[in-house]
SEFIPA-36070 format. One record per residue (C-alpha): chain; x, y, z negated. Coordinates in steps of 0.1 Angstrom, whole numbers. Layout:
N
+--------+-------+-------+-------+
: cadena :     x :     y :     z :
+--------+-------+-------+-------+
:      A :     X :     Y :     Z :
...
+--------+-------+-------+-------+
//
This chain:
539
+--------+-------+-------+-------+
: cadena :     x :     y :     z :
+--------+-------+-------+-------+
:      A :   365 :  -212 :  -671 :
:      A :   379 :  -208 :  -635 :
:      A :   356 :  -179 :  -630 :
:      A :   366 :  -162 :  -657 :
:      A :   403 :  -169 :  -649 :
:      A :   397 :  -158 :  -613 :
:      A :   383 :  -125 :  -627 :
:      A :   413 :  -118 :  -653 :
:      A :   436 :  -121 :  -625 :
:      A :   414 :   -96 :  -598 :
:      A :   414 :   -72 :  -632 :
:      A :   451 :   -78 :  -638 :
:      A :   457 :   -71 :  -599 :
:      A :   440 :   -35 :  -597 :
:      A :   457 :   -21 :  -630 :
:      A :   490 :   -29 :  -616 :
:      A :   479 :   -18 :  -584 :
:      A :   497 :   -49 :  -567 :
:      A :   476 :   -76 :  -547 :
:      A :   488 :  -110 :  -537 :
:      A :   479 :  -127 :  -506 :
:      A :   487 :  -157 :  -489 :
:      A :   507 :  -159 :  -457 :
:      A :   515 :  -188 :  -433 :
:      A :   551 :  -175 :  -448 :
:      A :   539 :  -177 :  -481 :
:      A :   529 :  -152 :  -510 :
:      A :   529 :  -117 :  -498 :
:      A :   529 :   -88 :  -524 :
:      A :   510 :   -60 :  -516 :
:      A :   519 :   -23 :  -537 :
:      A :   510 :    14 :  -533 :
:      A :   532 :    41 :  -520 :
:      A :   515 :    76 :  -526 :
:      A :   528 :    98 :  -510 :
:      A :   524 :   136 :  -514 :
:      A :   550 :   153 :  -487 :
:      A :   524 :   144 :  -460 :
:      A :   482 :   145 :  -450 :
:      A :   487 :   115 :  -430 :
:      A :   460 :    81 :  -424 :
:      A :   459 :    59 :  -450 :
:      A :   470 :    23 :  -438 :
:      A :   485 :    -9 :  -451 :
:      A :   524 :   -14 :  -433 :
:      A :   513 :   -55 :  -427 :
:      A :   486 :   -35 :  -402 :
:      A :   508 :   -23 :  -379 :
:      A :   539 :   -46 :  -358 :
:      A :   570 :   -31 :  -373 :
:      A :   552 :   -30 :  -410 :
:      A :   540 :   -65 :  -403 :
:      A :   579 :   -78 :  -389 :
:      A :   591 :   -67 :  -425 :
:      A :   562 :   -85 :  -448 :
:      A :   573 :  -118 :  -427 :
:      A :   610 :  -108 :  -434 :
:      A :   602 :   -98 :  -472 :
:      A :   574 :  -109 :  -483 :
:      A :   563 :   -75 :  -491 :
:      A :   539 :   -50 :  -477 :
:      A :   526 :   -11 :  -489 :
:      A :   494 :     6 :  -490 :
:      A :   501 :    40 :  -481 :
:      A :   478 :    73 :  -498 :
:      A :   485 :   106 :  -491 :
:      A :   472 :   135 :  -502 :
:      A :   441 :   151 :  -507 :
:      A :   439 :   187 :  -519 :
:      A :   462 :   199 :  -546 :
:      A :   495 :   176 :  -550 :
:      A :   504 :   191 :  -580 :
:      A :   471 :   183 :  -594 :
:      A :   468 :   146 :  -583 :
:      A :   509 :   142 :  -597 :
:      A :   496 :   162 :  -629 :
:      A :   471 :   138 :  -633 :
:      A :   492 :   106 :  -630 :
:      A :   516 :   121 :  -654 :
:      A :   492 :   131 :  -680 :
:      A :   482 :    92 :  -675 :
:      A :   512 :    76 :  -677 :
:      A :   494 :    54 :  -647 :
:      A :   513 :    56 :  -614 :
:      A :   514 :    37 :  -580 :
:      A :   549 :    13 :  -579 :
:      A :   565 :    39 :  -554 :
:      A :   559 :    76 :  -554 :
:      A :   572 :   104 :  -535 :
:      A :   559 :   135 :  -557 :
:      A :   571 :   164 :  -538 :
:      A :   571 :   200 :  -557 :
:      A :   562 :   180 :  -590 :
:      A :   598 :   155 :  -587 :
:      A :   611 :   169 :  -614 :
:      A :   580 :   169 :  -637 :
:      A :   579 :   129 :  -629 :
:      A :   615 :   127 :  -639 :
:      A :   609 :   147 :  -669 :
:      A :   583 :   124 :  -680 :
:      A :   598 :    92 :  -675 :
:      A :   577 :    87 :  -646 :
:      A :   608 :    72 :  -622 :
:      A :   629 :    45 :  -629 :
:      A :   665 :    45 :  -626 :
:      A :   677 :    29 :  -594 :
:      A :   714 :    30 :  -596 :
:      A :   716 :    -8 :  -607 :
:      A :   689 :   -21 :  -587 :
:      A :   702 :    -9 :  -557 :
:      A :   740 :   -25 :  -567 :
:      A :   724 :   -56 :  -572 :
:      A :   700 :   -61 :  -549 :
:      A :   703 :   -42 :  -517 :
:      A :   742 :   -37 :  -499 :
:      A :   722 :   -23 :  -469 :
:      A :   710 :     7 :  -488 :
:      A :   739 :    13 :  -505 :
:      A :   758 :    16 :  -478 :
:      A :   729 :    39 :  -461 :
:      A :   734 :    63 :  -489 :
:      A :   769 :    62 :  -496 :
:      A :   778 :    98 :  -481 :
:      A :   759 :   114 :  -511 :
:      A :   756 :    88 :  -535 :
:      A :   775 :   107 :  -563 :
:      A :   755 :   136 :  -553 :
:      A :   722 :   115 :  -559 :
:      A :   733 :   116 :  -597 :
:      A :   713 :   139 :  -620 :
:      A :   731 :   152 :  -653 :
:      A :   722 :   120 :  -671 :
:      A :   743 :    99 :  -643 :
:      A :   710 :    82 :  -626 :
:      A :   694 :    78 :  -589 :
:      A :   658 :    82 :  -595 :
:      A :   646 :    97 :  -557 :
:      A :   655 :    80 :  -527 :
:      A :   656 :   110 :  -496 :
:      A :   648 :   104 :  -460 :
:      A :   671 :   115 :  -434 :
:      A :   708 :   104 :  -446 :
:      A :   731 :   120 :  -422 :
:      A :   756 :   106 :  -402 :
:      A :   770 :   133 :  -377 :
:      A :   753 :   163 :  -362 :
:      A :   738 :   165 :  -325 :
:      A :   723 :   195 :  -313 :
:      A :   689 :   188 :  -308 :
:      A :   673 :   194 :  -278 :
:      A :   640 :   207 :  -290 :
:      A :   630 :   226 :  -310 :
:      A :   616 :   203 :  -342 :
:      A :   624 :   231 :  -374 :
:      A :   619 :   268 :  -376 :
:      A :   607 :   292 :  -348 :
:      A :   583 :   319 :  -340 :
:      A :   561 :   303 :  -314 :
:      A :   543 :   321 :  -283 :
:      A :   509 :   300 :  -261 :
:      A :   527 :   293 :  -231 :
:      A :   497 :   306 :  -217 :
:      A :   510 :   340 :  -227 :
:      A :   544 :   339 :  -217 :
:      A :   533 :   328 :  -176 :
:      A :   511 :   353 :  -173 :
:      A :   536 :   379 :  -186 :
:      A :   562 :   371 :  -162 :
:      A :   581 :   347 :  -189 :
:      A :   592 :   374 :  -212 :
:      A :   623 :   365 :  -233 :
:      A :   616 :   380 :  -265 :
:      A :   646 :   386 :  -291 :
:      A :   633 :   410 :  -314 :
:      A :   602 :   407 :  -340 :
:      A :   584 :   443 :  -320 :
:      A :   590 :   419 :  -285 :
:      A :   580 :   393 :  -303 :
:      A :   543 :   408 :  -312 :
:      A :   540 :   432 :  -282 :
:      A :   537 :   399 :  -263 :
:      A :   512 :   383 :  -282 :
:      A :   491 :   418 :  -287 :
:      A :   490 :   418 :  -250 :
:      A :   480 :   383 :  -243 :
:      A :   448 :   390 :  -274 :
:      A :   438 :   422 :  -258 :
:      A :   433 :   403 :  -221 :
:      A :   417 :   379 :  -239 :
:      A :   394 :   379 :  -266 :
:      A :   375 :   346 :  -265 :
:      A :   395 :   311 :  -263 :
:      A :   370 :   286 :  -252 :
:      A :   339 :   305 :  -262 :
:      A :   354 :   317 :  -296 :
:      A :   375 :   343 :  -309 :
:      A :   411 :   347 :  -301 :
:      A :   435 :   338 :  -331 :
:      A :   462 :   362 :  -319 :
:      A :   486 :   351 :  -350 :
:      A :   483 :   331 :  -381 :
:      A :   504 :   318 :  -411 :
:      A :   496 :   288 :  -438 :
:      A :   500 :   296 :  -474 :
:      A :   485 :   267 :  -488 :
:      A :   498 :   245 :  -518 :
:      A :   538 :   238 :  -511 :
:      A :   533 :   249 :  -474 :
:      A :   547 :   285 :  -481 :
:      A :   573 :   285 :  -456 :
:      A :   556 :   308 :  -433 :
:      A :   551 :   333 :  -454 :
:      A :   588 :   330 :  -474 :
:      A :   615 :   324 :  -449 :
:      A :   612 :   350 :  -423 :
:      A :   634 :   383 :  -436 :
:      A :   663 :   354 :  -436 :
:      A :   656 :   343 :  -402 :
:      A :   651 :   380 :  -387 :
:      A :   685 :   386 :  -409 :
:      A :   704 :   362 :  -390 :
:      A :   706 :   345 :  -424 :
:      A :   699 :   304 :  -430 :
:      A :   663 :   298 :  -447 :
:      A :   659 :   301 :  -485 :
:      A :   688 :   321 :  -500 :
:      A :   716 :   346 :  -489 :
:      A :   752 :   334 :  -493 :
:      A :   780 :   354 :  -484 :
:      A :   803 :   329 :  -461 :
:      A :   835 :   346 :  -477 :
:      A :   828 :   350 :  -516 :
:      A :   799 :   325 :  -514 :
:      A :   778 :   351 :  -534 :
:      A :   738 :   338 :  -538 :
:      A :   710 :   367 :  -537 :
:      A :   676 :   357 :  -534 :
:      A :   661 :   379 :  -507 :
:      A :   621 :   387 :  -516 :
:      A :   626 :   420 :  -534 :
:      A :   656 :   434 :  -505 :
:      A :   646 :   451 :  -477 :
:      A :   646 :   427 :  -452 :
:      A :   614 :   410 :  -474 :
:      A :   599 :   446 :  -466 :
:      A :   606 :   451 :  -433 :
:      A :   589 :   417 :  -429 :
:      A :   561 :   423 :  -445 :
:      A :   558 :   458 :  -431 :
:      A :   553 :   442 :  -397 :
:      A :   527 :   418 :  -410 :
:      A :   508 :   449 :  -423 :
:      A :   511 :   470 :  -390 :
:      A :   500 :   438 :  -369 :
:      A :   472 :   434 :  -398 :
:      A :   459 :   470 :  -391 :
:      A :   460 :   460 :  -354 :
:      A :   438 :   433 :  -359 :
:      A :   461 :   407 :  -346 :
:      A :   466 :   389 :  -381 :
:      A :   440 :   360 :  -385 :
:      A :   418 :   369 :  -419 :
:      A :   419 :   336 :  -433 :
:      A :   459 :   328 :  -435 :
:      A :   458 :   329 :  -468 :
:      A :   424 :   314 :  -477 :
:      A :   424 :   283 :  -454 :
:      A :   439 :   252 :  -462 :
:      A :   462 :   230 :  -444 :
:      A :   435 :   210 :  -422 :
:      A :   419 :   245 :  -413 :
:      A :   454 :   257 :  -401 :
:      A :   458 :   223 :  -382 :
:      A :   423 :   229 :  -367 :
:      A :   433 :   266 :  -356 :
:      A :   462 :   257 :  -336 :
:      A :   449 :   223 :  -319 :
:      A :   421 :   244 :  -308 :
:      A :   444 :   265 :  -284 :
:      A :   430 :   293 :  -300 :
:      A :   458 :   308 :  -319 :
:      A :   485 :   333 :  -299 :
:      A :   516 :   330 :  -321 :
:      A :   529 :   316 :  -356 :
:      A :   564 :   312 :  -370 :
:      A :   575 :   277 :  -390 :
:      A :   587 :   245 :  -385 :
:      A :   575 :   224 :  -360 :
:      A :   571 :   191 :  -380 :
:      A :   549 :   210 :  -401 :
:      A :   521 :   219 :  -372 :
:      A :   532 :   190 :  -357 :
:      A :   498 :   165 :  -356 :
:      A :   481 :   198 :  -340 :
:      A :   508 :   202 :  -313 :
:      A :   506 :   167 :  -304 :
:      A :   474 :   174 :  -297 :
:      A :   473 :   198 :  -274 :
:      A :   502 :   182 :  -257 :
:      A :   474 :   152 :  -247 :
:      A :   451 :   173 :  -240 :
:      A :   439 :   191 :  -206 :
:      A :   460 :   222 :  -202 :
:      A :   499 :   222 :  -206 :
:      A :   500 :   255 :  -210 :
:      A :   483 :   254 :  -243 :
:      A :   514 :   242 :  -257 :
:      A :   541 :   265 :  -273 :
:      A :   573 :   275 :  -267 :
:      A :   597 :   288 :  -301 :
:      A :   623 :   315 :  -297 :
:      A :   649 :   325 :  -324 :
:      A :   635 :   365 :  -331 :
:      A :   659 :   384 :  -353 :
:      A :   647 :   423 :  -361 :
:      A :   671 :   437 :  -339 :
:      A :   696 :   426 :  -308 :
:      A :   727 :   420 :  -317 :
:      A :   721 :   398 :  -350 :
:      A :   733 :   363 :  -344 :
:      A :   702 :   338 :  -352 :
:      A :   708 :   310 :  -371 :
:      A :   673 :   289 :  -370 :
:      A :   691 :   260 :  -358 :
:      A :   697 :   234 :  -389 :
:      A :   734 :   226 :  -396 :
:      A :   745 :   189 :  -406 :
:      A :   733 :   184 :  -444 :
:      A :   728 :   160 :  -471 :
:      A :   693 :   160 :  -485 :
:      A :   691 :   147 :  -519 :
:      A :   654 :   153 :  -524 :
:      A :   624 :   150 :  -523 :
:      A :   617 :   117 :  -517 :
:      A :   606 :    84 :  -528 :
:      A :   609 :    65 :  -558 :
:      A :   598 :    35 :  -583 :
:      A :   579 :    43 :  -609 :
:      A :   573 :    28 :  -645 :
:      A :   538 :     7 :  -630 :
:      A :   567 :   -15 :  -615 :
:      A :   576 :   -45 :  -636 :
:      A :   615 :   -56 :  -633 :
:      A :   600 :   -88 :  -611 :
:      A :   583 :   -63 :  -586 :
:      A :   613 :   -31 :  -588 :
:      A :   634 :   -61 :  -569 :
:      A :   612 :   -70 :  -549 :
:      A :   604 :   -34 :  -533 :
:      A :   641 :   -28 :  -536 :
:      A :   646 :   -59 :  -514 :
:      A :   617 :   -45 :  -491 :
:      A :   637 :   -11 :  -489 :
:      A :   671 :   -28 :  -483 :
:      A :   658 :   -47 :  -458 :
:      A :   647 :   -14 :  -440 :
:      A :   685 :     2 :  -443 :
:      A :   697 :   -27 :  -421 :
:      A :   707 :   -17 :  -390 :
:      A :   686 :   -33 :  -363 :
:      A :   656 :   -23 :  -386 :
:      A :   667 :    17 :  -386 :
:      A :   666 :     8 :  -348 :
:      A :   632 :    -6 :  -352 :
:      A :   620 :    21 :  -373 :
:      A :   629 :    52 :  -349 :
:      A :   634 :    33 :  -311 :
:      A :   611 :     1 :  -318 :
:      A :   614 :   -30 :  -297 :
:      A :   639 :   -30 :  -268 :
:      A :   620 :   -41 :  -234 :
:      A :   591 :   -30 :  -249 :
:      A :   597 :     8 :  -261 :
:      A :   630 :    16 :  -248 :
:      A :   657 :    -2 :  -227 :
:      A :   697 :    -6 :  -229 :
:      A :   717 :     6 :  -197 :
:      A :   751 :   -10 :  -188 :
:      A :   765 :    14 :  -210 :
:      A :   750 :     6 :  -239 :
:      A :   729 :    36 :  -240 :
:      A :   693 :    34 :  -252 :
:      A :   669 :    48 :  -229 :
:      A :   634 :    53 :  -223 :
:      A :   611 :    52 :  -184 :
:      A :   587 :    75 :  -186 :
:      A :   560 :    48 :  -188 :
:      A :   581 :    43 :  -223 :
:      A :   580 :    80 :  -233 :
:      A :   545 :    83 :  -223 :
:      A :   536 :    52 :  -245 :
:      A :   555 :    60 :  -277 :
:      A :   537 :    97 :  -277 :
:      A :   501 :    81 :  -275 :
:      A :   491 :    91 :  -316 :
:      A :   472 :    53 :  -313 :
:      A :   503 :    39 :  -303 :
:      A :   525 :    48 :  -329 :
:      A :   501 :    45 :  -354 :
:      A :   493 :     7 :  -343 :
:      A :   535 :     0 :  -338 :
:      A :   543 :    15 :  -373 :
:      A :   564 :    47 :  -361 :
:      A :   538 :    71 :  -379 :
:      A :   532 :    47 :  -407 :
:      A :   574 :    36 :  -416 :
:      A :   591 :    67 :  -399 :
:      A :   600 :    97 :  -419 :
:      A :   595 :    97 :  -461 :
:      A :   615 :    62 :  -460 :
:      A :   651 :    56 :  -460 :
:      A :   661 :    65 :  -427 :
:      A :   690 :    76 :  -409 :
:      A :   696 :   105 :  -395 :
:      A :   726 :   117 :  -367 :
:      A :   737 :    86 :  -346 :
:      A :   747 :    51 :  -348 :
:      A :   782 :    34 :  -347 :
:      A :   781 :    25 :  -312 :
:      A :   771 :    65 :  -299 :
:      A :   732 :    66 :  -298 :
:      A :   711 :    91 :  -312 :
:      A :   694 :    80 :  -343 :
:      A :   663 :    95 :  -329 :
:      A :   652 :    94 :  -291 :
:      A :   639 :   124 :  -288 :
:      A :   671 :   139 :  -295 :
:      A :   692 :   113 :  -269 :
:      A :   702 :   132 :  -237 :
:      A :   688 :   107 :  -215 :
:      A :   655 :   110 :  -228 :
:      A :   651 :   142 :  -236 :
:      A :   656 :   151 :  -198 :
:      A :   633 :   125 :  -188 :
:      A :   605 :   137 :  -217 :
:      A :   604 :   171 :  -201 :
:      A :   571 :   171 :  -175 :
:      A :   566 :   196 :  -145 :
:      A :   555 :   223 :  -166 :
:      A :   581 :   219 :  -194 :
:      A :   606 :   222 :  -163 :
:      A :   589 :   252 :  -153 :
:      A :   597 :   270 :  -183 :
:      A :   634 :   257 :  -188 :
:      A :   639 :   269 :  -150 :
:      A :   619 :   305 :  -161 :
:      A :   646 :   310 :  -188 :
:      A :   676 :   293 :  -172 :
:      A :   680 :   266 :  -199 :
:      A :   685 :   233 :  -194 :
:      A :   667 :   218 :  -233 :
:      A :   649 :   240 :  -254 :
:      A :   674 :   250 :  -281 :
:      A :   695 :   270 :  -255 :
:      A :   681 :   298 :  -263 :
:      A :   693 :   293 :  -300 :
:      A :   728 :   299 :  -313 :
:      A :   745 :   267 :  -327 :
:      A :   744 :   269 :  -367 :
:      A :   772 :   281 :  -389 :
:      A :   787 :   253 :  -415 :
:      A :   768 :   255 :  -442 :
:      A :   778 :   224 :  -465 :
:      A :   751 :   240 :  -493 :
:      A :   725 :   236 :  -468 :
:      A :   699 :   227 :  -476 :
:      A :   693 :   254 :  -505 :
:      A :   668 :   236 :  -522 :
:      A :   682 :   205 :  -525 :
:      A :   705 :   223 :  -556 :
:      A :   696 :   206 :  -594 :
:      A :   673 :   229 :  -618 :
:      A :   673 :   222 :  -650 :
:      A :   639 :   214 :  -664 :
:      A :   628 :   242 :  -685 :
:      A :   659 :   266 :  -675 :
:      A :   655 :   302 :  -667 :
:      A :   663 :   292 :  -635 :
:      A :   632 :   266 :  -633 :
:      A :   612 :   291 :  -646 :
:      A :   620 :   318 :  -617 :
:      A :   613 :   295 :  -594 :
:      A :   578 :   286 :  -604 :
:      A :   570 :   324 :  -613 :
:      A :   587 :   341 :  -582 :
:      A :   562 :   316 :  -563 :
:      A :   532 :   325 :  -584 :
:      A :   534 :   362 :  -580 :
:      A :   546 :   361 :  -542 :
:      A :   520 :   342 :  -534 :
:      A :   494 :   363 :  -552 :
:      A :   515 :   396 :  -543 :
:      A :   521 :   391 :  -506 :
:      A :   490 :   391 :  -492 :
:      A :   478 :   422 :  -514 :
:      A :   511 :   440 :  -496 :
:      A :   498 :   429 :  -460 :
:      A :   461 :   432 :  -459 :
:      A :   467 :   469 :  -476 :
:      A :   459 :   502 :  -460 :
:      A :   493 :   511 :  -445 :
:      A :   492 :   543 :  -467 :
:      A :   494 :   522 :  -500 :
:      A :   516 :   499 :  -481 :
:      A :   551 :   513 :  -504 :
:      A :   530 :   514 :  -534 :
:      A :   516 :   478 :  -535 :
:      A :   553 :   472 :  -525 :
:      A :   571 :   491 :  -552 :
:      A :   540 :   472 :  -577 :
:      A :   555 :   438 :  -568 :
:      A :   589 :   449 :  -567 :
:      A :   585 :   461 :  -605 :
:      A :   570 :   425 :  -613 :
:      A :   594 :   408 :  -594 :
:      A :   626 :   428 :  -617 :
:      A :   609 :   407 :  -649 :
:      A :   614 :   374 :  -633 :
:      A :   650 :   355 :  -643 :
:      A :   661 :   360 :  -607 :
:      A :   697 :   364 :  -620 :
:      A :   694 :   330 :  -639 :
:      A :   684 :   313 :  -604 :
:      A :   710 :   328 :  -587 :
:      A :   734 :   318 :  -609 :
:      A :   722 :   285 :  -604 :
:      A :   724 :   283 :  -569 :
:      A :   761 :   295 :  -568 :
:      A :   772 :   268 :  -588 :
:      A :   753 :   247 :  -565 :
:      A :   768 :   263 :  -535 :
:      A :   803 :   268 :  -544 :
:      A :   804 :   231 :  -561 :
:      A :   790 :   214 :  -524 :
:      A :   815 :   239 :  -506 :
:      A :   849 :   221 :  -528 :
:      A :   837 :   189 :  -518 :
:      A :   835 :   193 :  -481 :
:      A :   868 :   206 :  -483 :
+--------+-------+-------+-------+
//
């Protein structure tokens, strides 16, 4: 009889996905948070010190899975299911979960049960709603305030440092200085390390399109995604204008040069990642989070000048870049509860998350333990030594504190604090300056900077930004453009680059044609709205 009760409740356990454990504080809960925005390691939050601070405080800890291959498929499959892990961040398929009844509502449980997050996301809690008047997705990065950041952590096209000191520290500013650079650097030479010399790549793997999608905006002097006219507020979409052409022209020409890797669109993310901690590649463009893993990487490793530094190319001198991200209010993606959550557990993790939008924990989460990973001055201003800095940018380190594991994806803050610090360190004046070693100094003194970003032009007030945070009907023309306009670019694009340049206008004009059958108009329709309703209320 106990056996067989023992066994019913192990069974009972894994279907729910939830394990109980004992504690010297007790029962402690244990759920599953997939989640699909990131490839990162696996790990339960009671492992590591800040995870394990909160189970003591809560009761509560997470297994976190991320992806393998396909997101789409793995959400597709839970859906098709109905069997889901209690909290989910679903990425590209948010919607789909929505749609199915996937998420629970979270309005209630959160005006119940958790004051802290409330209060976290009161700046766009009315903008949370969808049509039927629910909170479902729980975004990371709540802002409170803008700071210039001081690095470069979003969109650039990055150059090997390598290149740049052996050139004599070029500035380039245009997309021809941009490549001459790196064409140079490949030619001198061709083997990195005993292997061939990657003189520029791009990912187009799964959602990781960026790459590929947002330069013509960027060269344009235009904000990623869409084209808004600041007067009228007029949305275009921008991959069947001229500016996509002139983009991909350039990708053609350096194609025909040889200088564009043969596998960007064949390799998948962990090939990409490989690529560019390997030193080997020349030059990419994207955001930094998204190569971020690799850069660490070489930043630990032997050679400084492996690293990379980003500059703000534009086609031609004279446009006004605008890589730099201006304040927003991300409403998605991001995490949420699903239907495998009982009423008894949607608490508790609400509680868990609550907990997390208190203030000394936001603290916790993105400067850790004061004496230990940063220290207050007689100002009142966090700071780092550079024993700190050193410490805190040790991958082993922050995977064993709990910055990798209960950073970004969570609610978080984003901007500063009440009482004047940076919400993040790296962007706190005081430790940014420290951060920077003799080489990073090198290059700051090389371009007569004093922090990274300026060389970039401080972003225009964009209160739409960002784009794609704007709600799409399920099933709408607008939906449907969206998915369809990725299909065929991504199936398009790389017919229009790897070309001979003399059918370069035809395979052009062949996806233009395509491109006039999707619902474009519908989309852009939709994304006025979007715009012109977020520009009335920041008014």
């Amino acid at each position: 009889m106990v056996m067989l009760l023992v066994t019913s409740a192990c069974t009972n356990a894994e279907k729910s996905g939830k394990e109980s454990n004992s504690s010297e504080n007790g029962e402690v809960l244990t759920y599953t948070f997939f989640n699909a925005s990131s490839t990162g390691k696996d790990v339960n939050t009671g492992d590591t010190k800040i995870g394990k601070m909160f189970e003591e405080a809560t009761g509560v800890n997470f297994d976190i899975e991320h992806i393998v291959g396909d997101s789409n498929q793995k959400i597709g499959t839970m859906i098709a299911s109905g069997e889901y892990p209690e909290l989910l961040n679903a990425q590209n398929a948010t919607a789909d979960v929505i749609d199915a009844g996937g998420f629970v509502p979270l309005n209630d449980l959160i005006e119940e049960h958790a004051p802290n997050l409330r209060k976290l996301y009161e700046p766009i809690w009315e903008k949370m709603k969808l049509e039927d008047g629910n909170i479902y997705i729980l975004p990371s990065g709540v802002s409170n305030g803008y700071i210039k950041p001081p690095n470069i952590g979003q969109s650039a096209f990055f150059i090997k440092r390598e290149a740049l000191k052996e050139q004599g520290y070029p500035h380039p500013k245009t997309i021809d200085e941009y490549f001459d650079i790196i064409e140079k650097y490949a030619k001198a030479h061709p083997k990195t390390n005993g292997a061939k010399t990657i003189p520029y790549t791009l990912l187009q793997y799964d959602w990781h399109v960026g790459q590929l999608f947002d330069p013509p905006a960027f060269l344009s002097g235009e904000q990623e995604g869409i084209i808004v006219d600041n007067e009228t507020l007029d949305v275009s979409v921008f991959h069947n204008k001229d500016i996509t052409k002139k983009w991909l022209g350039k990708l053609n020409q350096i194609n025909e040069k040889g200088l564009l890797d043969k596998e960007s669109f064949t390799q998948n993310y962990d090939e990409y990642l490989a690529k560019i901690s390997s030193g080997r590649v020349v030059g990419w463009f994207g955001p930094r989070w998204e190569s971020g893993t690799a850069l660490d990487t070489l930043e630990q490793d032997d050679d400084p000048y492996n690293d990379f530094m980003g500059f703000p190319i534009v086609f031609e001198e004279g446009i006004k870049d605008q890589y730099l991200n201006p304040e927003s209010f991300v409403t998605s993606p991001g995490m949420g509860l699903t239907t495998g959550t009982s009423e008894e557990d949607q608490i508790r993790i609400i509680k868990f998350l609550d907990h997390m939008a208190k203030i000394d924990s936001q603290k916790l989460i993105t400067w850790g333990i004061e004496g230990e990973t940063y220290d207050v001055n007689e100002e009142g201003r966090f700071v780092r030594t550079q024993e700190q800095i050193d410490l805190v940018n040790k991958e082993e380190f922050r995977d064993e504190f709990g910055f990798s594991a209960l950073g970004w994806y969570w609610p978080i803050m984003s901007g500063t604090f009440d009482d004047g610090n940076s919400v993040d360190p790296n962007v706190q004046p005081e430790v940014a300056q420290l951060a920077y070693d003799e080489v990073d100094k090198e290059f700051l003194k090389a371009y007569n900077i004093e922090t990274f970003t300026d060389l970039f032009t401080e972003p225009e007030p964009a209160p739409w930004f960002p784009f794609w945070d704007a709600t799409i009907e399920t099933g709408s023309e607008a939906q449907l453009y969206d998915q369809q306009s990725r299909d065929l670019i991504k199936r398009s694009y790389p017919d229009i680059i790897l070309s001979n340049p003399s059918d370069f206008d035809s395979e052009w004009n062949k996806f233009k044609k395509d491109f006039e059958k999707l619902p474009y108009k519908a989309y852009e329709e939709v994304m006025e709205e979007s715009v012109k309703k977020e520009a009335s209320l920041m008014k």
